[in-house]
mmCIF file of the N, C-alpha and C atoms, coordinates in Angstrom:
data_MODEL
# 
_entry.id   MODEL 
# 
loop_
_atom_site.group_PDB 
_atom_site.id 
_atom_site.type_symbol 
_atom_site.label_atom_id 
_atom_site.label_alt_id 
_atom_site.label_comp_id 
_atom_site.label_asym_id 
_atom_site.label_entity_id 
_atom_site.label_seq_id 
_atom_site.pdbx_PDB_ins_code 
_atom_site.Cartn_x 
_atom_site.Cartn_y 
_atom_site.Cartn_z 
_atom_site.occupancy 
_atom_site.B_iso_or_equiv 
_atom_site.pdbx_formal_charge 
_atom_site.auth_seq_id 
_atom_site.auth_comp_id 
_atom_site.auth_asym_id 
_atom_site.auth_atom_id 
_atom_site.pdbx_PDB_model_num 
ATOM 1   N N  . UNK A 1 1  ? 9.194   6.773  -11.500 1.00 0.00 ? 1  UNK A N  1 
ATOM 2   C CA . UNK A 1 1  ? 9.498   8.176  -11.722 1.00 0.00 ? 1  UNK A CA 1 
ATOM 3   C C  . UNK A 1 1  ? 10.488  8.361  -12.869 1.00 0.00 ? 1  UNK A C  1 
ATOM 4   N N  . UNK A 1 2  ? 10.997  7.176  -13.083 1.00 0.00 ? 2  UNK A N  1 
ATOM 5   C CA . UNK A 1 2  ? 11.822  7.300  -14.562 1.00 0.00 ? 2  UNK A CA 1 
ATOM 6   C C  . UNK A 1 2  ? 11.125  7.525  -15.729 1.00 0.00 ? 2  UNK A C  1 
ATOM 7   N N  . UNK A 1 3  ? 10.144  8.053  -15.657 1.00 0.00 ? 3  UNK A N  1 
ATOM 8   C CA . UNK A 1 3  ? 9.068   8.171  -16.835 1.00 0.00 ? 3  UNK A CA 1 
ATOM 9   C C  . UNK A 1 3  ? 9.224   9.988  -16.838 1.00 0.00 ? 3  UNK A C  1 
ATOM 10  N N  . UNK A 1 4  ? 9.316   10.463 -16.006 1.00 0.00 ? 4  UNK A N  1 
ATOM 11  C CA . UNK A 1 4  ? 10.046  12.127 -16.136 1.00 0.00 ? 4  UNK A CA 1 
ATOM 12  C C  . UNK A 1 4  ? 11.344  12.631 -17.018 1.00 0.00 ? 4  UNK A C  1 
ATOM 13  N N  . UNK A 1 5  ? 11.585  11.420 -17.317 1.00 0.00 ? 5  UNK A N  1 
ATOM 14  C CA . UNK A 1 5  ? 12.908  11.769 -18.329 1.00 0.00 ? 5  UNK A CA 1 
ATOM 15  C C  . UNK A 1 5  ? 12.495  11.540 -19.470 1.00 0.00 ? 5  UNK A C  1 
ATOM 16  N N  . UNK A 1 6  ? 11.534  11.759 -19.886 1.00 0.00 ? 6  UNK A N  1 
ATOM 17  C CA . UNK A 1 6  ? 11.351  11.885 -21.195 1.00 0.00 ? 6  UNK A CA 1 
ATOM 18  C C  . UNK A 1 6  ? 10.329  13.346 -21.277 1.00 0.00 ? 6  UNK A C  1 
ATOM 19  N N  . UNK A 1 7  ? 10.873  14.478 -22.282 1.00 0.00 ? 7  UNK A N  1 
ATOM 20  C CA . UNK A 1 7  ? 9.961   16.025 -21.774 1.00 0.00 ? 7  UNK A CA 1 
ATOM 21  C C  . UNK A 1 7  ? 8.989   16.228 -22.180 1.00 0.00 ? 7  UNK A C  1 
ATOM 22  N N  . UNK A 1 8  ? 8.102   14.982 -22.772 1.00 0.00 ? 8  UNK A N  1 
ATOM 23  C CA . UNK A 1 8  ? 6.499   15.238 -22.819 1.00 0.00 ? 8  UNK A CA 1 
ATOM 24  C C  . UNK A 1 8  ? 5.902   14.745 -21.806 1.00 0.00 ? 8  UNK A C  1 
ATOM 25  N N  . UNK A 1 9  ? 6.763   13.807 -20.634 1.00 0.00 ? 9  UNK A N  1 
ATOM 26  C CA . UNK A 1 9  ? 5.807   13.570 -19.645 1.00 0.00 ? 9  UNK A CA 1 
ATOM 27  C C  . UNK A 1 9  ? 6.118   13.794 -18.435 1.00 0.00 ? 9  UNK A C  1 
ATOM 28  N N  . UNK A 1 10 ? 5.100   14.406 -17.473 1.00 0.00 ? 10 UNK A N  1 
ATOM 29  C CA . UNK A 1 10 ? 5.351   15.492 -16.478 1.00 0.00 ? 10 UNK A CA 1 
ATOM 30  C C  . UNK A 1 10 ? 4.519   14.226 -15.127 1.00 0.00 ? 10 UNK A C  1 
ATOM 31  N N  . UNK A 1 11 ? 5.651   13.253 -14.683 1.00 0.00 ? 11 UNK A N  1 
ATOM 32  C CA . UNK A 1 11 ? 4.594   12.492 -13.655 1.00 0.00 ? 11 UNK A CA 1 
ATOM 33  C C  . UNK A 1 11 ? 4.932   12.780 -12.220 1.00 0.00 ? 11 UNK A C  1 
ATOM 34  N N  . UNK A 1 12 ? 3.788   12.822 -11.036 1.00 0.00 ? 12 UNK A N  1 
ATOM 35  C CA . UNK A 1 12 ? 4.209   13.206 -10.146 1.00 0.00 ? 12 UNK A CA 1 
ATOM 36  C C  . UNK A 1 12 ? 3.253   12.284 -8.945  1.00 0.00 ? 12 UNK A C  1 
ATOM 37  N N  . UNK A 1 13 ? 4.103   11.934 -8.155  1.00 0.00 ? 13 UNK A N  1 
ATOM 38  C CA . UNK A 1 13 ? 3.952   10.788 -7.072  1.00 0.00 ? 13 UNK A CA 1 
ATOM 39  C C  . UNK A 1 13 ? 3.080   11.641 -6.297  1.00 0.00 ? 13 UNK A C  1 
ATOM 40  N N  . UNK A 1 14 ? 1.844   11.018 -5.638  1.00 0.00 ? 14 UNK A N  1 
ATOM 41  C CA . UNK A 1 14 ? 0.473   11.843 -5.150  1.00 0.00 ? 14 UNK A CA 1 
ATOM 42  C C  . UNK A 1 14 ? 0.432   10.459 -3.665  1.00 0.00 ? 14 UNK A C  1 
ATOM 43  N N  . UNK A 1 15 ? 0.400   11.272 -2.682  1.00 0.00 ? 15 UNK A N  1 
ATOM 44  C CA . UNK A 1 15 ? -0.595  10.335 -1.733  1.00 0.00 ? 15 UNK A CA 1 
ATOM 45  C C  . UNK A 1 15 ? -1.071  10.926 -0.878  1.00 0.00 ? 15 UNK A C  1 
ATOM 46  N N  . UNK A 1 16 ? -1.999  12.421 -1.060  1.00 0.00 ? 16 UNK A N  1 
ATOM 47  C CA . UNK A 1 16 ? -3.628  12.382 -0.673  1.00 0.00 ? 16 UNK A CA 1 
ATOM 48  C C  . UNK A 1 16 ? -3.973  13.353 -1.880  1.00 0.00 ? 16 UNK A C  1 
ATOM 49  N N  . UNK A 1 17 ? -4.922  13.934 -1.782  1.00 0.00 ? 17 UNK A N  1 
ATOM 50  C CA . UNK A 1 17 ? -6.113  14.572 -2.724  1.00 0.00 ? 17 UNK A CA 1 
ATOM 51  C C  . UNK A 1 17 ? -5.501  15.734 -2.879  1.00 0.00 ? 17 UNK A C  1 
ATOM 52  N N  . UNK A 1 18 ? -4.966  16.480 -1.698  1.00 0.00 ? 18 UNK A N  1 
ATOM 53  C CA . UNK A 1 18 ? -3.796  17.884 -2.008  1.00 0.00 ? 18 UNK A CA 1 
ATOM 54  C C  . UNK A 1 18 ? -3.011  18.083 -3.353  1.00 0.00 ? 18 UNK A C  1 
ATOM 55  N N  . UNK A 1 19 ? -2.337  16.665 -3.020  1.00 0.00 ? 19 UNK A N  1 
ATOM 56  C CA . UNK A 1 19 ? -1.081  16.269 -3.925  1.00 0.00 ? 19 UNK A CA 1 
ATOM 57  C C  . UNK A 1 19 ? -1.646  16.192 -5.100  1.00 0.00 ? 19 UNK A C  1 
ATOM 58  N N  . UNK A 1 20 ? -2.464  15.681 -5.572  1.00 0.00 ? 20 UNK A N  1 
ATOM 59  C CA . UNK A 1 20 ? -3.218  15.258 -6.591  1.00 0.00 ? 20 UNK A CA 1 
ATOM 60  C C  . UNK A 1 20 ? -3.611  16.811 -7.375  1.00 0.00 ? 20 UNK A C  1 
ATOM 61  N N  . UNK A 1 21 ? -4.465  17.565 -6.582  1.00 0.00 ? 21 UNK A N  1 
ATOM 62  C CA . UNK A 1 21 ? -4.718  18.913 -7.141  1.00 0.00 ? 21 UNK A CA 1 
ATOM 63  C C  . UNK A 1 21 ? -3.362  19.647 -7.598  1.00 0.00 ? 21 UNK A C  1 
ATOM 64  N N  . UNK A 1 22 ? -2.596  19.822 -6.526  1.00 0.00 ? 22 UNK A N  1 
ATOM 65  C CA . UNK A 1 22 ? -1.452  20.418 -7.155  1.00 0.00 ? 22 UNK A CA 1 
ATOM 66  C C  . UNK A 1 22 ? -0.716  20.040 -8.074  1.00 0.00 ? 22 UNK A C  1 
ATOM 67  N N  . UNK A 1 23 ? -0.908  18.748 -7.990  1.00 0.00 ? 23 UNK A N  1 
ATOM 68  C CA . UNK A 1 23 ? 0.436   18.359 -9.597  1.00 0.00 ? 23 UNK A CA 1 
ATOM 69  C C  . UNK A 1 23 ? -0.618  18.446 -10.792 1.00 0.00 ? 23 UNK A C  1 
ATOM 70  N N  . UNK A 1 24 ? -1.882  18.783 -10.725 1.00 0.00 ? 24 UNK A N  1 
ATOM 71  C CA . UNK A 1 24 ? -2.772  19.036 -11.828 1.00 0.00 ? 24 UNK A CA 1 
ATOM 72  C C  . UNK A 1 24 ? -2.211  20.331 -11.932 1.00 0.00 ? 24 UNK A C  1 
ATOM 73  N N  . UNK A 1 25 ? -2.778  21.067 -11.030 1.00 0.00 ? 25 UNK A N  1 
ATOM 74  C CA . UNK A 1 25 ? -3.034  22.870 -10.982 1.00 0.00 ? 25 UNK A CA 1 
ATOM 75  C C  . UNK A 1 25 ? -1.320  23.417 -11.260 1.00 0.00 ? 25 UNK A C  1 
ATOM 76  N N  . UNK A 1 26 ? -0.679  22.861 -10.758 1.00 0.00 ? 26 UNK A N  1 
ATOM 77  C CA . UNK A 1 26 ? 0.716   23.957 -10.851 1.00 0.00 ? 26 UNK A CA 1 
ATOM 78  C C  . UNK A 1 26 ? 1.936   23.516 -11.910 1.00 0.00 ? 26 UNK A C  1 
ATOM 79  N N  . UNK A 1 27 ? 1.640   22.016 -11.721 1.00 0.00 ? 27 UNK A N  1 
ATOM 80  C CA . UNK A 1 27 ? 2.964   21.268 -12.593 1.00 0.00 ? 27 UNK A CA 1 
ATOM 81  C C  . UNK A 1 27 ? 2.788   20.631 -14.131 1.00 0.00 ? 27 UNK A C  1 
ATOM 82  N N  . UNK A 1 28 ? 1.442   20.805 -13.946 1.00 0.00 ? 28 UNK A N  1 
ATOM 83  C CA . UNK A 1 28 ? 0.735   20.361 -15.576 1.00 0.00 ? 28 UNK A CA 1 
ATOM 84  C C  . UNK A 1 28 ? 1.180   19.050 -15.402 1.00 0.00 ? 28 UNK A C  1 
ATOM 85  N N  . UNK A 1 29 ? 0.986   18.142 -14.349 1.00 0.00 ? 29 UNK A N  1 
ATOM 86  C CA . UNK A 1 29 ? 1.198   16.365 -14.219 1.00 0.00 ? 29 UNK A CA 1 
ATOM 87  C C  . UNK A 1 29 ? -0.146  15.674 -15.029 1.00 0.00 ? 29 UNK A C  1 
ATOM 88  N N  . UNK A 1 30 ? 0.762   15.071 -16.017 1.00 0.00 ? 30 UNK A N  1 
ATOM 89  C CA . UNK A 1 30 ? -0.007  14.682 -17.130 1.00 0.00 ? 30 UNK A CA 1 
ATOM 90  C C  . UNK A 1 30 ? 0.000   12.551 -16.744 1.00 0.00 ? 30 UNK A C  1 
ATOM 91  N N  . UNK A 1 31 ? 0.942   12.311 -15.768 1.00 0.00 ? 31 UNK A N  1 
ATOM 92  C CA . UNK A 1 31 ? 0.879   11.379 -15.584 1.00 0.00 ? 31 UNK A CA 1 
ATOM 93  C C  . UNK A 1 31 ? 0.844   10.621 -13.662 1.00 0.00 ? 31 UNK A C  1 
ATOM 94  N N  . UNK A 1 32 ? -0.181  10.182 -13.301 1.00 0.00 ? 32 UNK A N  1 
ATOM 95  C CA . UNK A 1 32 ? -0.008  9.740  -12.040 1.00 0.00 ? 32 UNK A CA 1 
ATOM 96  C C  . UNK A 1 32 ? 0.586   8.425  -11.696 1.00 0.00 ? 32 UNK A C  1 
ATOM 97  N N  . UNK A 1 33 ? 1.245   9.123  -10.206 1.00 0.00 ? 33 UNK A N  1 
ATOM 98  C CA . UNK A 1 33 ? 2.060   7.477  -9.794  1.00 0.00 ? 33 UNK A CA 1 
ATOM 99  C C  . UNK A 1 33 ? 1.543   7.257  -8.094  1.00 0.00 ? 33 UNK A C  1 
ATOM 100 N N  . UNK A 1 34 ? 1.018   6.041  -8.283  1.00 0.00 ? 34 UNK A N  1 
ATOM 101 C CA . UNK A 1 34 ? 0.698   5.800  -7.384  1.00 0.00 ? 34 UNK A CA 1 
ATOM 102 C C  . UNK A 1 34 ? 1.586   4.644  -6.232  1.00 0.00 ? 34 UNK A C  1 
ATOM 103 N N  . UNK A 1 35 ? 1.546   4.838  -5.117  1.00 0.00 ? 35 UNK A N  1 
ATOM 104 C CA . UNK A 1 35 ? 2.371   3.930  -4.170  1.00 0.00 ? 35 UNK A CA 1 
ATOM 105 C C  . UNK A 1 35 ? 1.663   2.821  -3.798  1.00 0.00 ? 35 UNK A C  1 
ATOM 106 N N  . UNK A 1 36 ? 1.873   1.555  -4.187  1.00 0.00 ? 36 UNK A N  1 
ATOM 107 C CA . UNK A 1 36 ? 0.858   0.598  -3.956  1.00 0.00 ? 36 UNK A CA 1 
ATOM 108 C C  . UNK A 1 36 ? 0.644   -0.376 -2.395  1.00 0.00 ? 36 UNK A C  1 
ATOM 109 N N  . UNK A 1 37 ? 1.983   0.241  -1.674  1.00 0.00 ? 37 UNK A N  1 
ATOM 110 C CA . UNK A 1 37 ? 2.071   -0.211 -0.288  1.00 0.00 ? 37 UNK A CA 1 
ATOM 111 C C  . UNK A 1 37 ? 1.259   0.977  0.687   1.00 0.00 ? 37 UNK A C  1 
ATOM 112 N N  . UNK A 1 38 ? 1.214   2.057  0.077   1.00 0.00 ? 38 UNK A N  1 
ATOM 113 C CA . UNK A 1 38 ? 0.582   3.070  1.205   1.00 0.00 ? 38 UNK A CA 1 
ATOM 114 C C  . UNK A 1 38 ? -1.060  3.734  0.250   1.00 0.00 ? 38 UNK A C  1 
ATOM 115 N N  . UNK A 1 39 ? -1.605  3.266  -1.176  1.00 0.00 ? 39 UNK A N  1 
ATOM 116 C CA . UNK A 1 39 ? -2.394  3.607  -1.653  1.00 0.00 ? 39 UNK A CA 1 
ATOM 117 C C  . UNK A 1 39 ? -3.758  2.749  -1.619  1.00 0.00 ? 39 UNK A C  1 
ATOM 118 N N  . UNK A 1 40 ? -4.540  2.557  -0.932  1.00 0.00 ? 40 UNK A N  1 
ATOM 119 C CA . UNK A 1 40 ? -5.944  1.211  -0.767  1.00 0.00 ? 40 UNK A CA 1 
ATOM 120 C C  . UNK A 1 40 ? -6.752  1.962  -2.125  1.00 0.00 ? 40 UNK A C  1 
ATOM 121 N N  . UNK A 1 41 ? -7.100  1.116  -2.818  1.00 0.00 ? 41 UNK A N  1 
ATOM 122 C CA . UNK A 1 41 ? -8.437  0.996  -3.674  1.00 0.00 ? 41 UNK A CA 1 
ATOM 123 C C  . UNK A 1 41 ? -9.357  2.412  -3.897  1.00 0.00 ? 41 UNK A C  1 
ATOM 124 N N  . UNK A 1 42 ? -10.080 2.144  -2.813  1.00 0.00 ? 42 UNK A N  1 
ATOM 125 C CA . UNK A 1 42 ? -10.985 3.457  -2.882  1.00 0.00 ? 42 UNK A CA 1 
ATOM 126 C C  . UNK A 1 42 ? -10.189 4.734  -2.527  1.00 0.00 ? 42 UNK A C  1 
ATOM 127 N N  . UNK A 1 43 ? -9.198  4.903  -2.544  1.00 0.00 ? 43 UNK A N  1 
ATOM 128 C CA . UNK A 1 43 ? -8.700  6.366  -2.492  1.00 0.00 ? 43 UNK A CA 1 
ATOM 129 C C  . UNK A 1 43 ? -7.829  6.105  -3.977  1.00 0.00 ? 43 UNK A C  1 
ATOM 130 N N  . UNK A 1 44 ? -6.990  5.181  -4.143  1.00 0.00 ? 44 UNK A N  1 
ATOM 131 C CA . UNK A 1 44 ? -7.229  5.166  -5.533  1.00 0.00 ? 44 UNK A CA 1 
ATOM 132 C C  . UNK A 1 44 ? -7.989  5.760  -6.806  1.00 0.00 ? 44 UNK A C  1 
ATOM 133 N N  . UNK A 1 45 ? -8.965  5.448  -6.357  1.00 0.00 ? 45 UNK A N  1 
ATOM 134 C CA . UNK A 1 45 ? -9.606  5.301  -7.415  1.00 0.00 ? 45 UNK A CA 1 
ATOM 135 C C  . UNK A 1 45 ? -10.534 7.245  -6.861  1.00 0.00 ? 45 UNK A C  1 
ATOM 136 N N  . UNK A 1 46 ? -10.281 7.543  -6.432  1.00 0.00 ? 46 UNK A N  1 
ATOM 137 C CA . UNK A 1 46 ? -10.740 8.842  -6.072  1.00 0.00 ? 46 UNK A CA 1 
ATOM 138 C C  . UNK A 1 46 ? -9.379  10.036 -6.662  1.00 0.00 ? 46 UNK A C  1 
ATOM 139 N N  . UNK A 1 47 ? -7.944  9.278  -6.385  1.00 0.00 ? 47 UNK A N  1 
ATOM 140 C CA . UNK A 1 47 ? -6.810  10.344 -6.981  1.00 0.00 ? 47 UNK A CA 1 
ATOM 141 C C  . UNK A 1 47 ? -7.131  10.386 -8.526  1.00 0.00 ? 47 UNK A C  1 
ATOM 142 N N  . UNK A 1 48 ? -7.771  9.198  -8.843  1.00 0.00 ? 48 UNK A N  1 
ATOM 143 C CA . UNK A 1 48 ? -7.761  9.048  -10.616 1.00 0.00 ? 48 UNK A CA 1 
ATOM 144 C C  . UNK A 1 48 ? -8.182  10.424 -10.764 1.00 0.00 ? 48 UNK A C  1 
ATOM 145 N N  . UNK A 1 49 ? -9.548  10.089 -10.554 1.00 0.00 ? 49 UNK A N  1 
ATOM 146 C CA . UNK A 1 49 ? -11.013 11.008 -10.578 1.00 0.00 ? 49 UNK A CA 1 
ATOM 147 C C  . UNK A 1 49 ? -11.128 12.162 -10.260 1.00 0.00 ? 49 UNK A C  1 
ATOM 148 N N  . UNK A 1 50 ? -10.289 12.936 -9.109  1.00 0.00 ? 50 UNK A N  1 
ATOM 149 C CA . UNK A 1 50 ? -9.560  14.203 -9.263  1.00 0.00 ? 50 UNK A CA 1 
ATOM 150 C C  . UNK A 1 50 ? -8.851  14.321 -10.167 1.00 0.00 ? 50 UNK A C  1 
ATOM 151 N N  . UNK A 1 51 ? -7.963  13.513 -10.566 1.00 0.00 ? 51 UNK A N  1 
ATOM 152 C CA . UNK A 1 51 ? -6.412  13.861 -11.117 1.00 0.00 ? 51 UNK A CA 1 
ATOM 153 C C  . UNK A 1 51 ? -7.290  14.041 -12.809 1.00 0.00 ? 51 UNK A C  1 
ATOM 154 N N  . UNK A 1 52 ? -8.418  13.121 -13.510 1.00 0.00 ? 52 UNK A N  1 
ATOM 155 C CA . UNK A 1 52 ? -8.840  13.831 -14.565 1.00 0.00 ? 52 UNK A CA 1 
ATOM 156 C C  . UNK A 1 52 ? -9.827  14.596 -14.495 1.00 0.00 ? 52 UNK A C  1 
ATOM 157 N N  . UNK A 1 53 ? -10.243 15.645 -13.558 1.00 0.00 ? 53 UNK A N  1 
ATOM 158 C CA . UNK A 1 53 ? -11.239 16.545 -13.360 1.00 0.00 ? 53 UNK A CA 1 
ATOM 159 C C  . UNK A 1 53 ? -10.346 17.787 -13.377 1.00 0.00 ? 53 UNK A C  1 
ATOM 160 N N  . UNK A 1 54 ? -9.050  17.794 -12.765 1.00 0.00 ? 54 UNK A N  1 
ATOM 161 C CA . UNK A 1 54 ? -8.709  18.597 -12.553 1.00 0.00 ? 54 UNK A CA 1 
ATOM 162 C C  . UNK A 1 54 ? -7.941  19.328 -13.708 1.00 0.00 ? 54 UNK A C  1 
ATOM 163 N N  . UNK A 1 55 ? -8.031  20.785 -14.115 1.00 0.00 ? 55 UNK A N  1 
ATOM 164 C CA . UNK A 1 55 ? -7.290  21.289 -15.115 1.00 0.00 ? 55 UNK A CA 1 
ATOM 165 C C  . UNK A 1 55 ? -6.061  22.064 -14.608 1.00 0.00 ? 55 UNK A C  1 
ATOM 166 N N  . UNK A 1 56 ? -4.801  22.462 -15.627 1.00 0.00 ? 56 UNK A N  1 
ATOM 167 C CA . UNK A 1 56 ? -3.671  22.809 -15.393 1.00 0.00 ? 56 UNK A CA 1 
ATOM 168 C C  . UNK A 1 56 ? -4.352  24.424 -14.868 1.00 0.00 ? 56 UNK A C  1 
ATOM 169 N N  . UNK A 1 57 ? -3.707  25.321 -14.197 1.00 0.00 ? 57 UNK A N  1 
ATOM 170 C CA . UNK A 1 57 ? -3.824  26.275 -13.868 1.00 0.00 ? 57 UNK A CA 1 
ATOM 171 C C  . UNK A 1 57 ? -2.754  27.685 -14.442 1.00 0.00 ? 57 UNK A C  1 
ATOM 172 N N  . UNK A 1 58 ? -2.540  27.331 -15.733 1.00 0.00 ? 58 UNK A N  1 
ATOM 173 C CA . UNK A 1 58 ? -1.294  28.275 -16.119 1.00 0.00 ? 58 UNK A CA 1 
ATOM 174 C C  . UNK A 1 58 ? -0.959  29.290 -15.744 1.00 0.00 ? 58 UNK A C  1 
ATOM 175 N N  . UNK A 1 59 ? -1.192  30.746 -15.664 1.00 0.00 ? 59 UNK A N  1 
ATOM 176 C CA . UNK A 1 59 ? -0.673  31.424 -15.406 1.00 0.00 ? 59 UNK A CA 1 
ATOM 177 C C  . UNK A 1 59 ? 0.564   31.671 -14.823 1.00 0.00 ? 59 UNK A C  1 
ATOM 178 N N  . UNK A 1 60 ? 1.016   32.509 -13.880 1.00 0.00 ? 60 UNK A N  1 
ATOM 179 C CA . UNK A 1 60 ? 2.735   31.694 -12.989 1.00 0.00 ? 60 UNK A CA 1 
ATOM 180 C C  . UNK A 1 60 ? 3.176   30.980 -13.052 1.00 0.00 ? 60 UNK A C  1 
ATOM 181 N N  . UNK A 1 61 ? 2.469   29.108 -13.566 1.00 0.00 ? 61 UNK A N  1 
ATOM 182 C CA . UNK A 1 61 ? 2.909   28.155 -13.006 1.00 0.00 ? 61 UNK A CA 1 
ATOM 183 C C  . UNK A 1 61 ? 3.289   27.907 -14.788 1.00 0.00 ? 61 UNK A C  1 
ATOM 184 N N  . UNK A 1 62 ? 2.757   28.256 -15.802 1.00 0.00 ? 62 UNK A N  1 
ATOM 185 C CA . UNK A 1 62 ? 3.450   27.888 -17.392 1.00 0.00 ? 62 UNK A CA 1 
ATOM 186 C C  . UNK A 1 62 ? 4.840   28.189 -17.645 1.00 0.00 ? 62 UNK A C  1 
ATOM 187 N N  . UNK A 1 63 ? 5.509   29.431 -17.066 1.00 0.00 ? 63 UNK A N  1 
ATOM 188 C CA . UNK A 1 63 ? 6.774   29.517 -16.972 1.00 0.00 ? 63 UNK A CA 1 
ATOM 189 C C  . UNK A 1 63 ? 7.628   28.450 -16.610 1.00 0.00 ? 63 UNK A C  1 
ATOM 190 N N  . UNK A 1 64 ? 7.263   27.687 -15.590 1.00 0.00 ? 64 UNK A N  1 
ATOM 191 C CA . UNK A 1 64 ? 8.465   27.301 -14.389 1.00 0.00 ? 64 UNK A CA 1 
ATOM 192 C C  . UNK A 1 64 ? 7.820   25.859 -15.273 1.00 0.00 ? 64 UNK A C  1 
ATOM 193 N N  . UNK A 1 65 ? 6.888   25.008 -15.422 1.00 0.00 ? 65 UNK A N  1 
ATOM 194 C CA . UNK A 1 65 ? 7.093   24.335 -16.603 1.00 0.00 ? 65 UNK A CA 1 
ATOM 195 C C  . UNK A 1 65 ? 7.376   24.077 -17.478 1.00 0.00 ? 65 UNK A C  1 
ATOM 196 N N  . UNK A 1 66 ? 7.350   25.400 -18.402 1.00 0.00 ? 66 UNK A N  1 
ATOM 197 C CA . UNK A 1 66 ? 7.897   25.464 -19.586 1.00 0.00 ? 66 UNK A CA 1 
ATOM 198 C C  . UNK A 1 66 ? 9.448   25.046 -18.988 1.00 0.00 ? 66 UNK A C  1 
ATOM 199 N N  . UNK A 1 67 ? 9.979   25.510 -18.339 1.00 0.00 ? 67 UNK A N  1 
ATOM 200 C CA . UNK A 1 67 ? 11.207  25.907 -17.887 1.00 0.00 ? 67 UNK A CA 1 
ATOM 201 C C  . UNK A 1 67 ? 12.119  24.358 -17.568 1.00 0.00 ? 67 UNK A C  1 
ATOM 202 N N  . UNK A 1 68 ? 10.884  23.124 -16.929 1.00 0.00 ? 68 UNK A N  1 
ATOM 203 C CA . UNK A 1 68 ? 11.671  22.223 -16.415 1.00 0.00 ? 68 UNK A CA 1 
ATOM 204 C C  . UNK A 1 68 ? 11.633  21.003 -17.917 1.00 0.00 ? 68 UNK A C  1 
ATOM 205 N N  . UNK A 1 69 ? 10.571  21.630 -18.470 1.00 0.00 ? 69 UNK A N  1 
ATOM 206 C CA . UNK A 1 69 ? 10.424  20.729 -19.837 1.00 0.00 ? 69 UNK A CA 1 
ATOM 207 C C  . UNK A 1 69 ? 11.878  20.813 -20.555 1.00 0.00 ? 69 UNK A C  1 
ATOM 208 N N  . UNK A 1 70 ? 12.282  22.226 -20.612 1.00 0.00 ? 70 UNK A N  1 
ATOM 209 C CA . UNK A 1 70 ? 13.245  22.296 -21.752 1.00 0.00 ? 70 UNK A CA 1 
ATOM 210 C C  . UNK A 1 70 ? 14.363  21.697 -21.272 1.00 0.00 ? 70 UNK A C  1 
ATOM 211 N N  . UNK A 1 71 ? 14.195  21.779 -19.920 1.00 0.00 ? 71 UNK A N  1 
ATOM 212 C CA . UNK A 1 71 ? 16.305  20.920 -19.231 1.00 0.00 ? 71 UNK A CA 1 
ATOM 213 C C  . UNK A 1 71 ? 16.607  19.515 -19.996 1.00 0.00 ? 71 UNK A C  1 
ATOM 214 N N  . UNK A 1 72 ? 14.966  18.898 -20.296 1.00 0.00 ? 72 UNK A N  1 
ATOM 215 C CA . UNK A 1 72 ? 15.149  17.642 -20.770 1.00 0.00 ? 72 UNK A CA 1 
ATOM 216 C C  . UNK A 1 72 ? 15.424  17.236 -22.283 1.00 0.00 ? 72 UNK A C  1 
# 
């Protein structure tokens, strides 16, 4: 998660398919982190596959991004 301190990259720790949509849809998470003690293979490989299907959802949610980008 030390990869958030730098303000072009927005990464956010996912462990189910929820998580995954939302840090697409609301947080503009441009980078996934996965937990390798609680994450098996085939769901793996399913957060990828959401996580690049899924697009940012701006509206409401471009503010409060914009917003956490600039602290950095």
């Amino acid at each position: 998660m030390r990869a958030n301190k730098f303000p072009w990259i927005r990464a956010a720790l996912v462990w189910n398919l929820d998580a995954v949509q939302l840090a697409r849809e609301h947080n503009n998470a441009n980078v996934l982190v996965l937990g390798s003690r609680w994450t098996e293979t085939p769901e793996a490989l399913a957060f990828v596959l959401l996580f690049s299907e899924t697009t940012f959802a701006e509206g409401r949610h471009s503010t409060r991004v914009a917003k956490v980008s600039s602290l950095l």
